[in-house]
N, C-alpha and C positions, 0 to 999 in steps of 0.2 A: 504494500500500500504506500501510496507516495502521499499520503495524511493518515498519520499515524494513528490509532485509538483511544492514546493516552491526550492527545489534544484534542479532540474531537467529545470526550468526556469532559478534560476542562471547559474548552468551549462552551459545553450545554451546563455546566453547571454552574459556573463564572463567567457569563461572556466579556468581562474585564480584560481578561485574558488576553483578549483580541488587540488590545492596546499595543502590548509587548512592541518594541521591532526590530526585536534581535536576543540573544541569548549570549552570555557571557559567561567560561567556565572560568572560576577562580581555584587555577591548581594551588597545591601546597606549596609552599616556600620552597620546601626542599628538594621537588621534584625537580627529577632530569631538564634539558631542556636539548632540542634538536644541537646536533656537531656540524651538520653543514647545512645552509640554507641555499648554495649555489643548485641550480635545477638548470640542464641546460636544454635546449630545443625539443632534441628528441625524448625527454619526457616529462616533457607542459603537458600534455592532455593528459599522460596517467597521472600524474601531480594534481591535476585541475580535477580529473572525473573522482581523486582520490580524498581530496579535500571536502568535495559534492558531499562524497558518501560519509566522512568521520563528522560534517556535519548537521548529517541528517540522526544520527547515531547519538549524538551529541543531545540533539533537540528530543527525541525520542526517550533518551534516557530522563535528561530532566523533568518532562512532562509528566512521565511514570510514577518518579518519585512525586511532583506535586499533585497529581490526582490521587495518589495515597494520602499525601498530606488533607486535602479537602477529604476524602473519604474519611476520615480517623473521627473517630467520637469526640466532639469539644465541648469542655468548659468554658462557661461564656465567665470573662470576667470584664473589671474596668480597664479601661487602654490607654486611657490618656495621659501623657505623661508630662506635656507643659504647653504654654500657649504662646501662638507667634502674633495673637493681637484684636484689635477691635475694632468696627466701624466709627464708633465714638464711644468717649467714655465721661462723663457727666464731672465727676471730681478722682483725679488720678493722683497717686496710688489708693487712695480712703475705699473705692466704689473700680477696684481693676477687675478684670478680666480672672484673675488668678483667684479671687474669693470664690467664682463657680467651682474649684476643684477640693473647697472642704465642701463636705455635707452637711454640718450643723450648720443652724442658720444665725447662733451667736460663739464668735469668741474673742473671750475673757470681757463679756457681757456687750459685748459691740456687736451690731450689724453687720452680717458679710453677707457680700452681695453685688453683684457687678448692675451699673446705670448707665444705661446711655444717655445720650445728650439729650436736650428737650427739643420739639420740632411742635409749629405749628400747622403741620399738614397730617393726620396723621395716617395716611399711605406713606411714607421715608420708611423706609426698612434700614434693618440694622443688622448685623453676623458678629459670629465669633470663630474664631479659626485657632483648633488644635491641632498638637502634635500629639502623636500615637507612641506606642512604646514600640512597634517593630514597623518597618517598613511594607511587609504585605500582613494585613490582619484582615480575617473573614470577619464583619460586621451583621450584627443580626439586630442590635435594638438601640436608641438612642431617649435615656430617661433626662428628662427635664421640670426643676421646680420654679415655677415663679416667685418673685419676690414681695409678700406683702409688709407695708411699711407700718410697723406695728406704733411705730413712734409718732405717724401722723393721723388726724385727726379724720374719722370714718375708716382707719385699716384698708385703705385701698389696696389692690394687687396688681402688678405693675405689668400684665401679660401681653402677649399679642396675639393677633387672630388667626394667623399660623405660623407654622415652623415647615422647612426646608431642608434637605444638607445634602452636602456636595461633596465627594470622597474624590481626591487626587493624587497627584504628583508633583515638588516643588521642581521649576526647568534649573534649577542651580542646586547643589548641596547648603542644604542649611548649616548654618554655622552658631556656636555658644550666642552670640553678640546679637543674633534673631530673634532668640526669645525673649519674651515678656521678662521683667525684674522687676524688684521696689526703685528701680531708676533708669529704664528702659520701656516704653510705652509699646513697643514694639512696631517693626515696620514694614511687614511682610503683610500684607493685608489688602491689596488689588489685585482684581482676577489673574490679570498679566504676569504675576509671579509664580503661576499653576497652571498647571494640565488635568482639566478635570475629566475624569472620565468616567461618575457616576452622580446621576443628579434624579433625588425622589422627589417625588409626586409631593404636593404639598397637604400637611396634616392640620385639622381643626386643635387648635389648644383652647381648654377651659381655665376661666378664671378663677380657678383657686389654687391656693395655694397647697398645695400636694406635688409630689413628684410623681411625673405622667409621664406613660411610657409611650412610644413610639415605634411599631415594632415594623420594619422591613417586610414586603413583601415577599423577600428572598433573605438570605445570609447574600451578602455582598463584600463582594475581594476588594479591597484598599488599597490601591498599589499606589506608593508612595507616601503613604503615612502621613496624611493631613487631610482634615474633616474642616469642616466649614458648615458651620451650624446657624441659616437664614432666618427672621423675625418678621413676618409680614404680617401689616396692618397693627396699627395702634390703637389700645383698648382706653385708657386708662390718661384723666388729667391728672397734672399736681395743680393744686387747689393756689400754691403761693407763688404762681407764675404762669398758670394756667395755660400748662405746654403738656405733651405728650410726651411718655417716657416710655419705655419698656427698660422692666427689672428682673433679673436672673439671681436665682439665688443658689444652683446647684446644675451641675451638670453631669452626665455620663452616658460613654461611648461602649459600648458591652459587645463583647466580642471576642476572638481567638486570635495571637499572635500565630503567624505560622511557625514552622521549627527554626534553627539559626541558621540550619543550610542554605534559606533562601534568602534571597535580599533583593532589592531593585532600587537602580542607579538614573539619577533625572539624565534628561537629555533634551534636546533643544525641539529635538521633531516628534520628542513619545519616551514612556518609559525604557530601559533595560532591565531584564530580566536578567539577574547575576545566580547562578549555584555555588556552591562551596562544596566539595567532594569531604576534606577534611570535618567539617559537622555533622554530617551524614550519621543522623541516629541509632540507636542499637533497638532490640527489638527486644521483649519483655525476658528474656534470659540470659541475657548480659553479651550476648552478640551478636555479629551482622546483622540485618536484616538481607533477607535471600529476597535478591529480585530479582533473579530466573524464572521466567513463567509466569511472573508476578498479574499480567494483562490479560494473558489468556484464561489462568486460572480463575483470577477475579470474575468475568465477563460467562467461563464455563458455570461460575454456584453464582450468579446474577439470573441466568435465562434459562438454567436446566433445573436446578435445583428455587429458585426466585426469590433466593436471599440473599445478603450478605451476609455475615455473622460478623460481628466489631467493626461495622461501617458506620458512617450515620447514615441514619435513615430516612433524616428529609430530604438528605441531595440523592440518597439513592433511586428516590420515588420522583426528585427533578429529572432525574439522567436516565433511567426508564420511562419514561414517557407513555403516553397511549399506548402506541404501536406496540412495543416493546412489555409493557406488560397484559396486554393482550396476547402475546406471546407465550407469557410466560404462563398465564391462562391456561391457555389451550396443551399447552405440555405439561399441565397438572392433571389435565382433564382425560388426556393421551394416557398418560402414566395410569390412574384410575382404572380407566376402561379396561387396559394390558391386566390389572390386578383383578380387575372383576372377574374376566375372560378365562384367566389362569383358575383362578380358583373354583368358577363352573367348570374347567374340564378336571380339575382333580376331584372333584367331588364323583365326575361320571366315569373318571377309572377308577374310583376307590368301590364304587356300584358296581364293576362288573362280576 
C-alpha cells in the first residue's frame, strides 16, 4: 500500500494529523552517522529510489507507534502549564491572566481572578491563550468558572455569552521571556503568531458562577501546545462605570499528554512532526514493546474478533465506523450461524 494503515487510522481518528508536513527522526546522540556521503552518477537512482523507500519506512513506523499512542486508554488530567497572554487585562498584575490557573476563588482572602478591560459595545470579544505541558496533547474537555464579584454590590457575575477555543501551533519556538510573569504582561497574543489548526463550534455559557464544562465533540490532537480560549458576547455591567467586563475566575484544559517520544516543531508553512527512537516506551513488563505485527494484529481482533482489548474505546468506535462495524456485525452473525450448524449436525450423528 503506498498509504499506509497506521495513517489512514490516525487520519480518521485525528484528522489534525493532516496538518503535519513532514516527519522528522531524532536519532540518539550516539548513533553512527553515514562515512561517505559522495554518490556518484551511476547510483543516483538507487540512492534516490533508496531514500523513497527508508522514507516511507520511516513514516510508516512513526504513524504505528502514534496510532498506538491515541489507541492507549487515557487519563484525562489538567494541561496547562502557563500562559503567553491576554486580549486585555482590566488592572495588571492584581486581575492577570495567571489567577485563572488557581482554582480557589480566594487567596490569602483576596480575589483571584483575571478582568478584562471595560468596553462599551458589548459584542468586543476577549481570549486567553495557554500553554500546554506537552507539545501534542489529545484534548477532550475545557472547564470554565466565571467570576462573580462578591465585593460589589448585587454579586454580579462577570460571564459571556459564549466561549470558543482554538488548538494550534506557535510559527517560532517559544521562548522563557513569552510567558506571562508578575512583570511581563505577555506578548504573544495575535493570531499571526499561530497556526491554528482546530477551531470549535461555539458553546452557550451560563451565568453562574460554577465551573462548567465544555466537552468536545471528539478528543482532539493539539499539535503545538497552545489553546486559545474565545469570550463572545458581553453579559454583564459594572455599575461604577457602566462598561462591560467579562471575569474569569478558573480555568482548565483536560486532556492526555502524548508519551515523550513524540514532539512537534513550528515551522513557517505547518507543523513538524518530530519522533525520538531513544523515549520509545517499554510495555507493562519492563521491556520492549514488540511492534512486529503490531497493524495487522491490531486490525485482525478489530474486524474478526470486534474488539480491542486495552484500547480506548471511543476512538475505537471513531475509527470503525458504519461500514466497518457493520462488518464486524455480520462476522459475529457468520460465526453464530457456523456454531449453530455444527452443533445441529452433532447432535444428528450422536442420533445415529
Amino acid at each position: 500500500m503506498v498509504v499506509h494503515m497506521s495513517k489512514i487510522q490516525c487520519l480518521r481518528l485525528c484528522p489534525e494529523v493532516a496538518s503535519f508536513t513532514r516527519i522528522e527522526l531524532e536519532q540518539p546522540t550516539n548513533s553512527a552517522s553515514g562515512s561517505d556521503s559522495g554518490v556518484n552518477e551511476e547510483d543516483a537512482g538507487s540512492t534516490a529510489a533508496t531514500t523513497t523507500w527508508e522514507n516511507y519506512k520511516t513514516e510508516k513506523m512513526v504513524y504505528m507507534h502514534l496510532v498506538h499512542a491515541l489507541f492507549s486508554p487515557h487519563t484525562w488530567m489538567s494541561c496547562i502549564t502557563a500562559c503567553l497572554g491576554a486580549s486585555s487585562t482590566d488592572n495588571f498584575p492584581g486581575e492577570s491572566i495567571q489567577n485563572t490557573l488557581e482554582p480557589r476563588e480566594r487567596v490569602n482572602n483576596w480575589p483571584c481572578y483575571w478582568s478584562s478591560g471595560g468596553q462599551e459595545d458589548p459584542a468586543v470579544p476577549e481570549f486567553l491563550v495557554y500553554k500546554l505541558c506537552s507539545d501534542l496533547c489529545l484534548i477532550d474537555e475545557i472547564r470554565i468558572q466565571p467570576f462573580r464579584a462578591y465585593f460589589q454590590r448585587g454579586l454580579p457575575i462577570y460571564s459571556s455569552q459564549y466561549v470558543r477555543f482554538k488548538f494550534g501551533c506557535p510559527k517560532l519556538p517559544l521562548r522563557l521571556e513569552d510567558l506571562v510573569s508578575e512583570e511581563n504582561e505577555g506578548q504573544l497574543t495575535a493570531d499571526d503568531n499561530y497556526i491554528w489548526m482546530y477551531t470549535s463550534s461555539e458553546f452557550p455559557m451560563l451565568q453562574k458562577n460554577v465551573l462548567q464544562s465544555f466537552k468536545l465533540p471528539r478528543p482532539v490532537l493539539c499539535i503545538g501546545g497552545v489553546v486559545k480560549v474565545e469570550f463572545l458576547g458581553r453579559i454583564q455591567k459594572q455599575r461604577e462605570d457602566d462598561q462591560y467586563y467579562i471575569c474569569v475566575s478558573h480555568v482548565q484544559v483536560l486532556g492526555t499528554p502524548l508519551p515523550r517520544e513524540f514532539g512537534a516543531a513550528p515551522c513557517q508553512n505547518g507543523p513538524v512532526l518530530k519522533y525520538y527512537p531513544d523515549h520509545e516506551p517499554s510495555d507493562d513488563s519492563g521491556g520492549r514493546i514488540n511492534w512486529k505485527g503490531f497493524e495487522e494484529s491490531m486490525w485482525r481482533a478489530l474486524v474478526i474478533n470486534g474488539q480491542g482489548i486495552g484500547l480506548n474505546q471511543e476512538l475505537l468506535s471513531r475509527l470503525l465506523g458504519p461500514s466497518l462495524q457493520l462488518a464486524v456485525e455480520e462476522e459475529r452473525m457468520a460465526k453464530a450461524k457456523r456454531r449453530r450448524s455444527l452443533t445441529h449436525y452433532l447432535r444428528r450423528f450422536s442420533g445415529m
